[in-house]
C-alpha positions, 0 to 999 in steps of 0.5 A: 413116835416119829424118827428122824434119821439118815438114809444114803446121805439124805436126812428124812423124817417119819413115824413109826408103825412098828419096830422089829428089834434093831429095825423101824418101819417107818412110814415117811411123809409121802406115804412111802413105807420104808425100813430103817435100822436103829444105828442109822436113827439121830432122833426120836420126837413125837412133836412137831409132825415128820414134815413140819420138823423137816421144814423147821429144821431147815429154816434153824439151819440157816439161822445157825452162825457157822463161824461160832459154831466151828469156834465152839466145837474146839478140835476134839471129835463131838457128837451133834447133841453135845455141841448142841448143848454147847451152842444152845446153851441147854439140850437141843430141842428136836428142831433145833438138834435136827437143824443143828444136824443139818448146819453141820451136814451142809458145812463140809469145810467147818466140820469133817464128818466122822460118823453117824451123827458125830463130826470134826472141826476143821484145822485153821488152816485149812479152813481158811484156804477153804473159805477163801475157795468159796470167796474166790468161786464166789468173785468168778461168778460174779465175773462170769455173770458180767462177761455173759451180759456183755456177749448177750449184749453183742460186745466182746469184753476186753478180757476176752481180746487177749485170748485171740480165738482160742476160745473157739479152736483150742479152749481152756474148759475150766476158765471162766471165759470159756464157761460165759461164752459157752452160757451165752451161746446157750441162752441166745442160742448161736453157735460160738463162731457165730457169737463171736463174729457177731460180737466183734471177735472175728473181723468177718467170715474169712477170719474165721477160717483163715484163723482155724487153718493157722490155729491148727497148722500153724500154732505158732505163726506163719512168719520165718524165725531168723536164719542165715541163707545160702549163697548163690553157687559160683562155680556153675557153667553158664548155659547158653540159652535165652530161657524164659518162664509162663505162669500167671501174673500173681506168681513169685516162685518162679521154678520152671522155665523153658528154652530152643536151641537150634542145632540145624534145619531138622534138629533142635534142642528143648531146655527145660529148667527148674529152679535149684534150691537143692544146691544152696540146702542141705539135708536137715540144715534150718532151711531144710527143717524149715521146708520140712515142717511145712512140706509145701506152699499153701494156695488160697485166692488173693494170698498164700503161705509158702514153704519157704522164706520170701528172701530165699525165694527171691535167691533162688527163683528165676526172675526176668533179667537173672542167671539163676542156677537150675537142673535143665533138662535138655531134650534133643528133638528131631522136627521132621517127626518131633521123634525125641533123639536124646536127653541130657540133664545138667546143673548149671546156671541160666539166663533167664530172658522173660517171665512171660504171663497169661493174662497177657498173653492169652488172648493171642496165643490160641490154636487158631492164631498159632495155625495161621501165624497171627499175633506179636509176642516175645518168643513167638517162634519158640512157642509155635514150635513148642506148640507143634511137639507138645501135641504130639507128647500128648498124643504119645501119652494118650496112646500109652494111657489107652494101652493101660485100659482107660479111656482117652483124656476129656480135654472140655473142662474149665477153669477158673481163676481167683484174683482178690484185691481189697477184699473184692473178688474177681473169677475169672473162667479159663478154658483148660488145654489152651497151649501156653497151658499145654505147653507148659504141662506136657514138658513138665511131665516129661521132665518129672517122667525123665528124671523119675527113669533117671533116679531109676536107673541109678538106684536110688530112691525118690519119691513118685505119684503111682496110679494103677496096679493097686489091689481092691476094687477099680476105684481102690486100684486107680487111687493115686499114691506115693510110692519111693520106687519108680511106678506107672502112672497110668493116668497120666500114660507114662511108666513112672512120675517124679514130682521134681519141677516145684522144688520151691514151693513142694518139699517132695520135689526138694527131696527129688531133686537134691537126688537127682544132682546126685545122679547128674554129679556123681554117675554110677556112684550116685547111689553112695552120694544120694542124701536119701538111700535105699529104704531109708526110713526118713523118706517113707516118714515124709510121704506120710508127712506130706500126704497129711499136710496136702490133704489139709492145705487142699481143703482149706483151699477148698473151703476158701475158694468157697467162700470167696464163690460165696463172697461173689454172689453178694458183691455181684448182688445175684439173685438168679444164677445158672448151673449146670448138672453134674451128676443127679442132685450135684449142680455147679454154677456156670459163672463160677466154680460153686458146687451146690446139692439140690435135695429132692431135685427131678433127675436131669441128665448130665450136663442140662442147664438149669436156672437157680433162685439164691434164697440165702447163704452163709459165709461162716458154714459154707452153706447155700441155699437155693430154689430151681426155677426153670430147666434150660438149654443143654449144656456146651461141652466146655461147661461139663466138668463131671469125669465120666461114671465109669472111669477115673480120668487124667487130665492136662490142667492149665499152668495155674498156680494152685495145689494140684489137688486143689483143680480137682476139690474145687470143683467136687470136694465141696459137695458134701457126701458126693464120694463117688464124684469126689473119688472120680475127681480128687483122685485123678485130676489131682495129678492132671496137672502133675507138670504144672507145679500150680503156684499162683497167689491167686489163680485155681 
């Protein structure tokens, strides 16, 4: 005697050898021996064989018309063997009751199953929503399958161009867009920004990334919504000075700009004015939330993203030929000793009487043409002077930096700037320290410095840059932090930093300076006036927010000034390259700021020049790959970038127009896993520029 019967939902055949009461054993067509109890048993045969009846039973259930049958079940609950009756028109024979069982199993939208061996025919209506499920899935596949030839063909189907990038950064799993281009990446095996680049769903390498950041960032675009701007303030005193700005030649947001007066032969006066936004916004208006969103500027070669609309921008920078209103700090110098006498901070309007550039102007304004009084340029006696006090700023702040325990500044490194113009790239190298360079940094970090002691002093909260005095290890210590209380710097050697001159471009500084107006307009009141009090809860919430937005606009500048590196290579057609070794496999090219990992390379001391065969590399991933070839000269002062092993070091960055942090990632952050540089690096000479308010559209 054979059973046919169920076991944990699957449907077996086999033949008894021998029954214990309500229980078989039963041994199944694969030999395998197993028991089966008598309520699980649908049928009892002695022919055809287990296995034959198996295979006959499946070929009888697909013959069986599903719509007829579920017409015949009617709507009462049946057994499988009085349906079979029905449909067959006499008692099912073995193969046909167990094909019939089969149908019936396999059919869950006809027929609910309501126990062993009996079921239920479904409602109409439910039926037919479940068949036109089964039609629907059916149409999708077939889609599906369509969408899957065409990316496999490399041509993006038109349904997928209204999705934009989605399906790369934010994709809805369930569609069955998303499923095709998964099932393609699978069968051509490419990643999927990789297909859809090659599929003409990225226009190229640089979309890709800029498409992610916005994604991510900026969901909702990067435009402006349409809100009214302030006015220009009209009650302002006019201040009596010719000032004028240096940044480089791409920059728009002008907010800083400088100014000598002469008050007799020993005595002069230094204006240091940045733009004032702050008297045209207001605390948790549109503008403000708007520049709160962003926290800040984002800087990448050839374009950027700012903080705040062009049109108020425009208000409020300090163009060429405009009296703008500005915070002016006014330092009063004695030149015998360039000892500082007095400072005074003031709102005011200023005329400004130039927007001095660096292309234009580096050439000729070096150490040597200053010491020997050589070259034509507008305000050249101001800045010789300048020239004269800032060195002697610096040397101040060396000997306070060395009187918190580190070493003095390395002044060698070189910068570079980024100028993208028709997708083509220019890098040009810069020597950092330079004195419209220098010039520019000491007075900015003697504004943010003396406005951070201002706010101090009228108790009032702000927002600083603290370096030093932390607890953990040294490196944990020396991090760079946010703090809202007036705390050392001591990277940069002074006894507390207020970032207070970008307030166009860096909402920190917009905070900073609407309460510095506060101090300037309403003295030893200040603390009741002051937007921000005391431990107010909203300006530890914007440390935070802004902490997290500069870190992610950082990278992506990193990664952008990386793929332009990468960029460069191609469109010079360099097959050979040199670099110099920064710190064991870590190289950096000379001509450019690429850094690359050479796994397995000999050990080099720091600063040898190596010659470098380019193999290939990748826009999208931001990889390279390169061979050494031959060990050159040793490096000039000026090529090695590395921070010494041991110390974390400050350093005086050009007036470069990008995010601070961003000198420093372009040069280590890019090397991948290198944490020891990248904490040497990122978290110090992020502030080296802490004056310089980095702005440029295009410059690192």
């Amino acid at each position: 005697m054979n059973l046919f019967f169920e076991e944990s939902g699957d449907f077996k055949a086999g033949s008894v050898l021998s029954q214990a009461g309500e229980a078989y054993q039963v041994e199944l067509a694969s030999g395998k021996r197993t028991k089966v109890k008598a309520k699980d048993v649908l049928l009892q045969f002695t022919a055809p064989t287990p296995q034959e009846l198996l295979e006959q039973a499946k070929q009888q259930s697909t013959e069986i018309d599903l719509e007829f049958l579920w017409e015949v079940a009617g709507q009462e609950e049946f057994g499988f063997a009085e349906l079979g009756a029905e449909y067959f028109g006499h008692a099912p024979q073995s193969v046909e009751a167990a094909g019939l069982i089969l149908a019936l199993h396999g059919a869950p939208f006809y027929f609910y199953k309501k126990g062993r061996g009996r079921y239920k025919a479904a409602p109409e209506t439910a039926l037919k929503a479940a068949l036109a499920g089964i039609e629907k899935k059916k149409q999708q596949a077939i889609i599906q399958a369509a969408y899957v030839e065409e990316l496999k063909q490399l041509r993006l189907p038109e349904q997928f161009k209204s999705l934009g990038l989605q399906l790369l950064f934010k994709p809805d799993k369930n569609s069955i867009e998303y499923k095709a281009f998964i099932e393609a990446c699978s069968a051509m095996q490419m990643n999927p920004a990789r297909l859809m680049l090659a599929s003409g769903g990225l226009k190229s390498a640089k979309d890709f990334h800029l498409s992610k950041f916005l994604l991510e960032h900026f969901p909702k675009g990067s435009g402006f919504p349409q809100i009214p701007l302030p006015s220009l303030p009209q009650d302002l005193p006019v201040a009596d000075v010719r000032a004028f700005s240096i940044d480089d030649v791409t920059t728009t947001e002008i907010d800083d700009a400088l100014s000598i007066t002469h008050i007799d032969d020993h005595t002069v006066k230094v204006g240091i004015h940045i733009a004032a936004p702050a008297l045209g916004i207001q605390r948790n208006d549109a503008v403000d939330l708007m520049a709160r969103a962003r926290m800040s500027t984002v800087y990448m070669p050839g374009d950027k993203i700012t903080m705040m609309p062009d049109a108020l921008v425009d208000i409020y920078t300090l163009g060429e030929g405009q009296t703008r209103p500005a915070v002016s700090l006014y330092v009063t110098v004695n030149m015998s000793d360039w000892s500082i006498l007095s400072t005074e901070t003031k709102v005011e309007a200023v005329p400004i009487a130039a927007n001095l550039r660096h292309n234009e102007l580096d050439a000729l304004v070096t150490e040597e043409n200053l010491a020997n009084d050589v070259g034509d340029y507008p305000h050249k006696a101001d800045i010789a002077l300048l020239w004269k006090w800032v060195q002697v700023l610096e040397a101040g702040r060396m000997a306070k930096r060395e009187s918190f325990g580190l070493k003095p500044e390395q002044t060698n490194r070189v910068d570079f700037n980024f100028y993208v113009e028709d997708d083509v790239v220019s890098i040009v190298r810069r020597k950092r320290g330079a004195p419209l360079d220098k010039i520019v940094a000491e007075l900015m970090i003697l504004a943010n410095s003396t406005w951070g002691k201002l706010l101090a002093d009228h108790n009032i909260p702000g927002i600083y840059r603290a370096q030093g005095g932390g607890s953990g290890g040294w490196a944990a210590k020396m991090q760079v932090r946010m703090v809202t209380h007036a705390a050392p710097h001591q990277g940069l050697g002074v006894d507390q930093y207020a970032w207070s001159t970008s307030p166009l471009r860096r909402y920190t500084d917009l905070v900073n300076q609407w309460q510095i107006i506060a101090c300037v307009q309403h003295g030893v009141t200040a603390a009741l006036a002051a937007p921000f009090k005391p431990k107010d809860a909203d300006l530890f919430a914007i440390v935070s927010g802004f902490d997290a937005a500069y870190a992610a606009y950082g990278d992506f500048q990193t990664n952008m000034e990386r793929y332009w590196c990468l960029r460069w290579l191609g469109q010079e057609k360099r097959q050979q390259v040199d670099a110099v070794v920064l710190k064991d496999e870590v190289l950096r090219l000379l001509e450019i700021p690429l850094i690359i990992r050479l796994p397995g390379m000999s050990q080099m001391a720091r600063g040898a020049q190596v010659r470098l065969e380019v193999i290939r590399w990748d826009e999208l991933d931001l990889s390279i790959e390169v061979r050494l070839l031959e060990m050159l000269a040793t490096s000039t002062d000026e090529d090695l970038e590395e921070a010494p092993d041991d110390e974390v070091v400050e350093q005086v960055a050009p007036e470069s127009e990008l995010i601070e942090s961003d000198i420093a990632n372009s040069l280590t952050a890019e090397v991948d896993g290198d944490q020891d540089l990248a904490l040497q690096e990122s978290n110090s000479v992020a502030d080296l520029s802490e004056g310089l308010d980095p702005k440029s559209d295009g410059a690192m």
